[in-house]
Every structure is written in C-alpha cells, then in structure tokens.
N, C-alpha and C positions, 0 to 999 in steps of 0.2 A: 577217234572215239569221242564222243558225247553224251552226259547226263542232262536230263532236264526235269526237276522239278516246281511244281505248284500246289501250295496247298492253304485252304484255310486257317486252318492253325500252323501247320507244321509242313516242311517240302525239306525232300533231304534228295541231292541231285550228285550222282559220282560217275565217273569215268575213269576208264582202266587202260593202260597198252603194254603188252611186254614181247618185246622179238628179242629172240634167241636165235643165231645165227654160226654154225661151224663149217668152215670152209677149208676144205685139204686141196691144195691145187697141187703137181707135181711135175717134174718131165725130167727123165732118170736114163741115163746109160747104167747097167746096171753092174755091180761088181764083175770082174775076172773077162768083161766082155772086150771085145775086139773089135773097133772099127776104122774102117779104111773109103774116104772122101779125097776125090781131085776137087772138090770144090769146098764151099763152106758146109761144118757141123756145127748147128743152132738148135740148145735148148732153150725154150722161153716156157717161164711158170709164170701167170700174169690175173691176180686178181682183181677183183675193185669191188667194193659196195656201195651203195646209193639210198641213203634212209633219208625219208621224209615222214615225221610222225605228228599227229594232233588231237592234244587229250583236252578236253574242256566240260567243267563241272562246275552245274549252275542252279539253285535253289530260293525260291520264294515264296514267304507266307505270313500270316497274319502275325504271329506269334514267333515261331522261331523256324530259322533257315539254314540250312548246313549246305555248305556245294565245295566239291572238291574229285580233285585229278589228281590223276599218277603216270608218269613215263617211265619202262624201264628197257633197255638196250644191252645183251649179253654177248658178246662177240667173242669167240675164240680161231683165230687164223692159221693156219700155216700154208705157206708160199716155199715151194722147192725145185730149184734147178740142179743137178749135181749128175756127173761125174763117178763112177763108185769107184769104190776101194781096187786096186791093182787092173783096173782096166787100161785099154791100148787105144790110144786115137791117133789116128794115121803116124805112130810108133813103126818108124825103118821102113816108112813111103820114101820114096822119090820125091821131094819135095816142088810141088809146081803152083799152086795157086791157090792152096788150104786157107782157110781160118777156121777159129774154134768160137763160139761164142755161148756164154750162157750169161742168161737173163732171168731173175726173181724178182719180182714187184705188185704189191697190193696198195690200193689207194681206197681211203676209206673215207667218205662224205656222207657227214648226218646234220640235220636239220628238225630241230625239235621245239615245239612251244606246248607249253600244258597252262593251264590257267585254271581256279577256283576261285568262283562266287557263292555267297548266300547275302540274301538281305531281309530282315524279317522285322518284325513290327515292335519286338522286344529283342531278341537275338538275333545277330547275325553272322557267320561263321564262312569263313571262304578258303581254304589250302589247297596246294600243288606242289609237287614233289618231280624230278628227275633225276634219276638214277643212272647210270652209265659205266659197264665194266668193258673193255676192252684190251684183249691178249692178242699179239701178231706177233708172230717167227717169220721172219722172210730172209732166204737165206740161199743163196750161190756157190757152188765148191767143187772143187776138183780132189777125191777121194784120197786114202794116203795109200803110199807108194803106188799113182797110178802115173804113165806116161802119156803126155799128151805133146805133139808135134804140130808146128804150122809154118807155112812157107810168109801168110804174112803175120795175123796178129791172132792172141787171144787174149779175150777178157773175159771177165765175170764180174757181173755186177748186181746187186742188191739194193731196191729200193721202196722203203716206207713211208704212204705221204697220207697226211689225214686233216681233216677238213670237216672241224667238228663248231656247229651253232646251237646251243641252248640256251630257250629262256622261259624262264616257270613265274608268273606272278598270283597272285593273292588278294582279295576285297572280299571285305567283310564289313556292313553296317546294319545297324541296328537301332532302335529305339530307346534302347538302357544299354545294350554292351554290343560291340564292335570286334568281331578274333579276326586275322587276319595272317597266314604267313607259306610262305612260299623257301622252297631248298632244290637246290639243285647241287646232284656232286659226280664228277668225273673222275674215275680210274684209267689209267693208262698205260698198258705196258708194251714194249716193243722190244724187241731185238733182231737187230737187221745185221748179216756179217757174208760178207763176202773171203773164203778163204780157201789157200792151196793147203791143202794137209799135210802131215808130218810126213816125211821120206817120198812124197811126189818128185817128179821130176818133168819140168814146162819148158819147153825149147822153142821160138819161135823167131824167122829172120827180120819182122818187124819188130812190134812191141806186143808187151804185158801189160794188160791193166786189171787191177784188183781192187774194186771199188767197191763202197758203202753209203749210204746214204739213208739220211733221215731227216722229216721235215713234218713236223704239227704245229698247226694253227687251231687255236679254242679262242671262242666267244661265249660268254658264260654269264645272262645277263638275269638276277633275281629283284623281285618287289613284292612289296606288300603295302597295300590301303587299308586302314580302318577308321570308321564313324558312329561316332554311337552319343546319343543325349546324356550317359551316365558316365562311362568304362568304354575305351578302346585300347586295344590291345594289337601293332604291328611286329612281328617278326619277317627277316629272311637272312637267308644266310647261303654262301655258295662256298664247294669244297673241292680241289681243283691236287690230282694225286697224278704226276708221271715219272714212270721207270722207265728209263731209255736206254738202252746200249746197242753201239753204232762201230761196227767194227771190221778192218779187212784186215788180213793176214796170211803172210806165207810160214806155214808151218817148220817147227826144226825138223833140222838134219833135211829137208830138202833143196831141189836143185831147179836154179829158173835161169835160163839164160835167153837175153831177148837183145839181138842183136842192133836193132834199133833204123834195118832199111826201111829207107821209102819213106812217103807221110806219115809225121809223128799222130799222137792220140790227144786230145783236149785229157786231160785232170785235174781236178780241185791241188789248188795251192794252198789248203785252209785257212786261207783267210773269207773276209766278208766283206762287200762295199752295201751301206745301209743308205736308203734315198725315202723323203718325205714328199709323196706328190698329190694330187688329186683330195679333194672334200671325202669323210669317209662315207662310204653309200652300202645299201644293200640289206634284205632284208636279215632279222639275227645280229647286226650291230648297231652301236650305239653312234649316233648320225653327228653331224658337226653340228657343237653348241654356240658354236664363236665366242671360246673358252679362249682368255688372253691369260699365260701366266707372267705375274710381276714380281717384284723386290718388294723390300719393306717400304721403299720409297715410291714404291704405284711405278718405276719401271716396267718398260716391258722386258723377258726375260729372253735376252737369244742365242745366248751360246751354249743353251743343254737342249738338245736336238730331239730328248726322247719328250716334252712335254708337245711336239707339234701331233706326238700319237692322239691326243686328245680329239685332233681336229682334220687330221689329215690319215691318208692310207701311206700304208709304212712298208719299206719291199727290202728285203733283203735276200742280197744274192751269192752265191757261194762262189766265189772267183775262181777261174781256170787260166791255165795256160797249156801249150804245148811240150807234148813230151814225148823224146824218141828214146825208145829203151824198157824198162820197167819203173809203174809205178803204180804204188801202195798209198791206196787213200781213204779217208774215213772222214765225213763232213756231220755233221749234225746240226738242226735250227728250230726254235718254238716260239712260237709267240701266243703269249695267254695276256687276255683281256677278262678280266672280273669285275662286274660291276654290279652294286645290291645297294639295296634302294627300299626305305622302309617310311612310313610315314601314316600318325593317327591323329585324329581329332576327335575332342569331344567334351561335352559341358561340364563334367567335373573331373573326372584322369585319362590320361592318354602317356601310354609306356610305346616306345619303338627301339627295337635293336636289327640293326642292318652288321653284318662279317663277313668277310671275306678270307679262307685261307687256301693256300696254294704251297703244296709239296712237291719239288720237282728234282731228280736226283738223272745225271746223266754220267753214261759212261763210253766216252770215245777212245777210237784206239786206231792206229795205223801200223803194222808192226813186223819187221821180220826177224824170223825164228832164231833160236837158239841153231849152233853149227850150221848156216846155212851156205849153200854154197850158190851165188850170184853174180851170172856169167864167167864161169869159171870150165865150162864144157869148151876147151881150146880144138876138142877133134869136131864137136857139131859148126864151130869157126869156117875151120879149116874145109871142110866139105860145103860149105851154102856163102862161102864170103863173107869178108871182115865186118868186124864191128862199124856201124856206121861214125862219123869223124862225130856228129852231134849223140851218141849214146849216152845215155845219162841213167841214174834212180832216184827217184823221188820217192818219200815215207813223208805223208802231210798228213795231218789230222787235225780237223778243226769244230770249234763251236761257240755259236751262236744265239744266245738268248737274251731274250724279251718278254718283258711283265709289266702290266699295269694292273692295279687294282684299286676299284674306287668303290670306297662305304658309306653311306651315308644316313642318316636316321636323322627324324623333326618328329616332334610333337608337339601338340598345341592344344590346352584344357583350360577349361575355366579356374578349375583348383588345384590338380597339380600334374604336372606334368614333366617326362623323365624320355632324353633322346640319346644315341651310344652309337657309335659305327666305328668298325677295327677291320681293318687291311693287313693278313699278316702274310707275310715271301718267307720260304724256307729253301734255298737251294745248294744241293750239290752238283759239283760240276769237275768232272776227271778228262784230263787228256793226256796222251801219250802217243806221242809217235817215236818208236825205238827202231834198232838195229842189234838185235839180238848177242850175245855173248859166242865167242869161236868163231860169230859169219865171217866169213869172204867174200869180201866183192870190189867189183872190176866195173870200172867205168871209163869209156875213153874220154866223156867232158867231165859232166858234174856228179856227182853225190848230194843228196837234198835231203834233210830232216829235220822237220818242221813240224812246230806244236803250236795252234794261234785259241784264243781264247775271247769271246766279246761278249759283253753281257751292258745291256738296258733295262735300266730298274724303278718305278714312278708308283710309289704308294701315300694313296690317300683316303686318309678317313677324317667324319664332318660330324658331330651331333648339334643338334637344335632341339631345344626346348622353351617354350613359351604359357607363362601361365599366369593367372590373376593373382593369384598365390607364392605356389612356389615351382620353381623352374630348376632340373638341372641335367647339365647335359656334357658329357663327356666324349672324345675320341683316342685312337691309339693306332698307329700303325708301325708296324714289325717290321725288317731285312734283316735276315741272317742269310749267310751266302759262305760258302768254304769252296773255295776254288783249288783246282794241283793240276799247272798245265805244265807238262814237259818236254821235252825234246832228248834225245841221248844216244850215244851208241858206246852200249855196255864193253867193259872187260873182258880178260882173258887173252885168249889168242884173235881175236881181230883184227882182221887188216884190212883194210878200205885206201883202194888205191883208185887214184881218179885223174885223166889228163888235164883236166878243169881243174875246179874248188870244189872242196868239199864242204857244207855248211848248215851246221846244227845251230837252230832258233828256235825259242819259246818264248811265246808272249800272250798277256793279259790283260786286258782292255776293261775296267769297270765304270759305269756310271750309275750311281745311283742318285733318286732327290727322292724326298720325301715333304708332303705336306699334310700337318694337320690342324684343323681347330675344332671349338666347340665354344655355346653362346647360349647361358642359360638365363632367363629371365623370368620374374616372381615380383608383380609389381606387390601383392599383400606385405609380403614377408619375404623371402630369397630368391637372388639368382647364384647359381652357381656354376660354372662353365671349366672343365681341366680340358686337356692336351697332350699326349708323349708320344713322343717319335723315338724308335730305339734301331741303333743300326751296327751289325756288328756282321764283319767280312776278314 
C-alpha cells in the first residue's frame, strides 16, 4: 500500500494494510471409530503462512506536510491431528507391520516494512505504525480411553515455527518544526501440545514418541528522523508481547507400553548447543556494524558469547539423541532482536526518545500423568516379544531463550536539546519435566527425567544530546527474569524400576550483560548525562 502527496501549501499522503487471517486445518479419526491397517495410519494437519506486506506514506508542500503508514496483521490458527475419544486403531490386529503417526504443524513467516514521510516548508510530520496479533493452537492427540496398537512405532508430534521481520520508520522535517515517530508492537501467543489423554491405552513393539515443539524468531527494528530550523521532535518505540506453552503429555490413569524393537527414534534431550557463525545478512535485520565490545580498560571482551549477536548469525539447536522405548518431550526457543533508533536536529530544540520493551512468559512441560501405568501390559510382552535389552523412558523438557534490545536516542540543537533511549526484558520462564504421582514404570535400561533451562540476555540503551545551550540526555535498561526449572518424580505409590539408572536433572543456565550510557553536552550553560542499569533474576 502507498500514499503520495503534493501540494502547495499543504499535502497530507497515508497508507493503510490490515490482513486478517483464520485458518482451521484438521485430520481427525473421529470418536468411537474403528480402524484396522497391515500397513501405516497417518494423520498430517499441516499449515504455513507467508506474509509479505508494504505500507509507505509520503507527503510534501510549501507550508505543511503530514505522511504516514500503518500495518496491521490479525492471525488466528488452529492445527489439528487427533485420534478421538474411545476410538480402535488396529486394537486386537494381528500385529505385522503397523505404525501410527500423527502429525500437527503450522509455520508462520511475515515480512513487514511501513515507513512515514512528510516534509514541508514550515511543518513537517512523518509516522508508521505496525501492529501484529497472532494466536496458534497447534496440537496432536490420541483421544481418552482410546486404544491404539502398532507392530512398530507411534508418534505424535506438534510443531510451531514462526519467522517474524518488522520494521516501521519515521521522517519528518521541516522549516520551523520537525514530528517524527514510528511504533511497532507484536503479540504472540502459541500453544503447541502433543498429548495421550487420560485412561488411553498405546501399545507398540517399537517406540512411543510424544513430542512438542516450539520455535520463534522476531526482528523488530523502529526509527525516527526529525529536522527542523526551529523544533524537532523524534519518537519510536517497539513492544515486543509472547505467551508460549509448549507441551507433551501422557495423560492419568493411562497405559503406554513401548517395547522398544528394532531402530530406536531421535528425541530432544533438552538441552541446546548455541554456535556464533556467519556476518548477520538479510533483509528485516540489523547487518554487521563491526561492533567490538570492551572492558573499562578498551579490552576486547570474549568470554560472554552473547555480544557476538551484535555481529554475527546466532543458531541454536535443540539436541537429540536416541531412544528405544518411550519418550515424552517438550523443547521450546525465541529469539527476539529489538532495535529503535530515534534521532533530531535542529536550530533551537530537538527532543528524541527511542524504547524498547519486551514481554515474554513461557511455559514448558514434558510430563507423565497421574496413576499411569508405563509398560506395565506384561500379556501385550508376552504375545509380540520382550522388552528390547536398550528399552528405556525419557521425560525432557527444555528451553531456550534469547534477547537483545538495543535503544538509542541523539539529539542535536542549537539551544537546547534532550536524548532518552530504555531497553526493558521482562521474562518468565516455567519448565517441568515430571513423572506423575501413583505412575508405574518399567524400563529394562534407563529411566530419564530431565528439566534444562538457557537464557541469553544483552540490553542496551544510549542517549546523546548536544547543544549550544543546554544538553541532557539520559539512558536506562531493565532485566527482570524469574526462571522455575524442574525435574521430579512425584509421591505416593510410585515405582520406577529400571535395568539401567534412573536419572532426575534440572538445570539453568543464565547470562545476562547489560550496557548503558548517556552524553549530554551544553556549551552556554549545561551538560547533563545519567545512566542505570537494573537487573533482577
């Protein structure tokens, strides 16, 4: 979308875009049904979207000019594979070369730039705006008390991947006053769960896998320009909102027995291995500046790994291994990149405020139910042959996060002049991988229950202010972070018997650095320059 104005005295030039977007994908055996396969049964729900949008609003005239854009992006998902309630899938076959598989996954890529100009003789006025709500349910299940049988493997697995670029900027100049300001803010919500329902019963002579998965990436990059002979005025600010739960689970009082023949299945161990390679490229980020971070003493700085995000593409991968038997996994990862950028000039004031804030609250979970009984069907044994010698369970659940946010504000007037940029992280972050209260389970190697945690954290915010007069210019960046990562296998009557080790781990991994300054200068009469860094975890 595009505005264009011209005018003698006055041009006022806007641009509009709003997609609204609802998408029900499904593939359903449906309650109480019955079905009977000598080969594989595969349900696959499989969405994706592909947004590419471009709002630009541009205005000029003798006297005064207004130009200004808007992006707005409304998404509501749901992704369905399941299983119903009390249904039969090859239930009291002859077992010969079955599997079961179900498959949920939506992948969402948006690519957005808006931009507003006006430039006018006396006024000039420039703003853009992106908006962004997005809701996904993606979601895999085998119904309660339904039975499902396989001679080798069944899984079910749920996966959410999103792949989101915005960047909104701002110019505004003018002959007496200068407006200038640009916003961009993203909502996020997901819930991605792969899970066996309450009183199900999953029998198969290979393996079980119950997987979950979730992975967003945001580029989120705002500015604003203003110039003006009298008055300029820069704003922008970005707002940066994810709710994430990321979940597999075998439900209580059900029954999974997974023998563990033949080739085992790849599953997240949750952990993560994090690698720094390649210059960042590509359009929607912010490109390498050959940005060197130092010590107080002009060191170069190189054992905090997350400032090479600055300059380099950052890959993080969710580790696997093999595994014969059953397992219950739940992975989660984000990476958000915030950068806003404000900056005015002009002959007697010039104000700039650049912010950044970012909300992100996750909730992982890997988990087997209350009363559950896990591989404990000794007659489905005894009819399809033993437990294989490598049978094992694994319950992993992990997460991954990454943030940077860089703010920065300047301004420069002849008489006075005021610059402000604040980066603020707010994050929760929940992991859990249990073994429910009353379960039973049987393993002829290992038993695994595992809760891993990693978070990279790099905020930074700048003000500059320069003036003939007076100068002042402040920054501030935020971390607050409340992390609860656990591992456990609950009370009661549980018994977890295993030929192997059995092995309950939880860990947490935090880095944070934080840098800020501010540099106000006033050769008439003042400079004045603050700074705070606040960090609480």
């Amino acid at each position: 979308a595009s505005g264009l104005a011209v005018g003698g005295t006055a041009g006022v030039g806007v641009a509009a875009a709003i997609n609204t977007i609802e998408n029900v994908t499904r593939a359903a055996i449906g309650d109480d049904v019955r079905t009977q396969a000598r080969g594989a049964t595969i349900l696959t729900a499989a969405a994706s979207e592909d947004l590419a949008n471009f709002a630009v609003g541009a205005a000029g005239a003798g006297s005064a000019a207004v130009g200004g854009a808007a992006l707005v992006n409304v998404m509501n998902n749901q992704t369905t594979a399941r299983i119903g309630e009390r249904a039969r899938v090859n239930h009291g076959d002859l077992l010969g070369n079955q599997s079961v598989s179900l498959s949920a996954s939506d992948s969402t890529t948006l690519f957005d730039v808006v931009g507003g100009g006006g430039g006018g003789g006396s006024v000039g006025v420039g703003a853009s705006s992106d908006v962004g709500v997005l809701s996904k349910q993606t979601q895999a299940s085998i119904g309660a008390a339904a039975q499902v049988d396989a001679a080798r493997n069944v899984s079910l697995q749920a996966s959410s991947h999103e792949d989101l670029r915005v960047t909104s900027i701002g110019l505004g100049v003018g002959g007496s006053a200068g407006l200038a300001g640009s916003a961009a803010a993203m909502s996020l919500t997901t819930d991605t769960r792969a899970r066996v329902d309450d009183d199900a019963e999953v029998r198969a002579k290979g393996n079980v896998l119950v997987a979950a998965t979730g992975d967003s990436s945001l580029d989120l990059i705002t500015g604003s320009a203003a110039g003006s002979g009298s008055a300029a005025v820069g704003a922008a600010a970005g707002v940066v909102v994810f709710d994430k739960t990321t979940q597999a689970a075998i439900g209580s009082h059900a029954a999974v027995t997974a023998l563990g023949q033949g080739a085992g299945l790849n599953a997240a161990t949750g952990a993560f291995h994090v690698a720094y390679g390649n210059a960042i490229s590509g359009d929607g980020r912010v490109a390498d500046a050959q940005f060197v971070a130092t010590d107080a003493n002009g060191a170069a700085v190189t054992d905090r790994s997350v400032f090479a995000a600055l300059t380099k593409e950052r890959a993080a991968d969710a580790l696997q291994s093999q595994v014969n038997g059953l397992a219950v996994t739940a992975t989660n990862q984000d990476s958000i990149k915030s950068t806003t950028v404000s900056g005015a000039g002009s002959g007697a004031a010039a104000i700039t405020l650049g912010a950044n804030v970012a909300t992100v609250s996750t909730d992982t979970q890997a988990t087997i139910g209350n009363d559950t009984q896990i591989n404990q069907d000794t007659g489905f044994a005894a009819g399809n042959g033993a437990a294989a010698a490598a049978q094992s369970v694994r319950v992993a659940a992990g997460n991954e996060q990454f943030h940077v946010g860089i703010a920065g504000a300047a301004s420069v007037a002849g008489a006075a002049a005021v610059g402000a940029g604040t980066d603020v992280f707010v994050g929760h972050n929940a992991v859990l991988a249990q073994v429910g209260g009353n379960a039973q389970l049987q393993a002829a190697r290992n038993v695994d229950v595992l809760a891993r945690g990693h978070e990279e954290l790099l905020g930074i915010g700048a003000g500059l202010a320069a003036s003939g007069s007076v100068g002042v210019a402040g920054s501030v960046a935020v971390v607050s972070l409340n992390n609860s990562t656990q591992a456990r296998i609950a009370g009661g009557t549980t018994a977890v018997n295993a030929g192997g080790n059995v092995q309950v781990h939880a860990s947490d991994d935090t880095s944070r650095d934080m840098v800020t300054g501010a540099a106000g200068i006033g050769l008439g009469v003042a400079g004045v320059g603050a700074s705070v860094g606040v960090t609480s975890i």
